[in-house]
C-alpha positions, 0 to 999 in steps of 0.5 A: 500500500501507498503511503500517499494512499493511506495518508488521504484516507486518514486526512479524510476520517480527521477532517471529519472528526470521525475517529471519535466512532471508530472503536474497534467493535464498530470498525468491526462491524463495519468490516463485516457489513462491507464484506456481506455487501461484496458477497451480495454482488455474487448472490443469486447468479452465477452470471459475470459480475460488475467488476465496478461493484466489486471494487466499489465493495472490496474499496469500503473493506480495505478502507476499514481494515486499514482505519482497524489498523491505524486504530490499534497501532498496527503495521499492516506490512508486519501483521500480514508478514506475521500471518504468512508465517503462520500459514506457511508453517501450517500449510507446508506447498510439499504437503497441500499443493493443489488441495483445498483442504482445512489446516485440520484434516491434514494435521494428523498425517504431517505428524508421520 
């Protein structure tokens, strides 16, 4: 991410006086209301979908994340790096290549 980018959307919220609302349960629901509003774009039809709406969509989650981000001092680059770690050690590429399998149905038979 820009820091340009995440500059403006931070002078947008403060020129606003709008950081008073944003507690992490309410930047939470908003998170999860922008995301059921993405998953509405796909519902009912299987058909192409408008690549504006999601944008449009996918725009309002990243938007809020990064105001949950800035809210609790948290380095975004950091935090995903952490996460890919995570997922890197619990999905190894040699034992989940080309499976959509859970964490948990392979876990007992990496133990061999």
């Amino acid at each position: 991410m820009k820091k340009a980018t995440y500059d403006r959307l931070m002078k947008f919220r403060d020129d606003r006086d709008w950081s008073q609302f944003h507690t992490g349960e309410n930047l939470a629901k908003s998170i999860m209301i922008e995301a059921g509003e993405l998953l509405e774009v796909f519902q009912w039809s299987d058909k192409e979908k408008s690549i504006d709406k999601v944008k449009e969509e996918l725009a309002d989650v990243f938007m809020y994340a990064m105001l949950m981000a800035d809210r609790y001092h948290l380095d975004i680059d950091e935090i995903i790096n952490e996460k890919m770690d995570q997922n890197e050690r619990k999905y190894p590429a040699e034992m989940v290549k080309g499976s959509s399998k859970k964490y948990s149905e392979y876990k007992t038979s990496w133990k061999k």
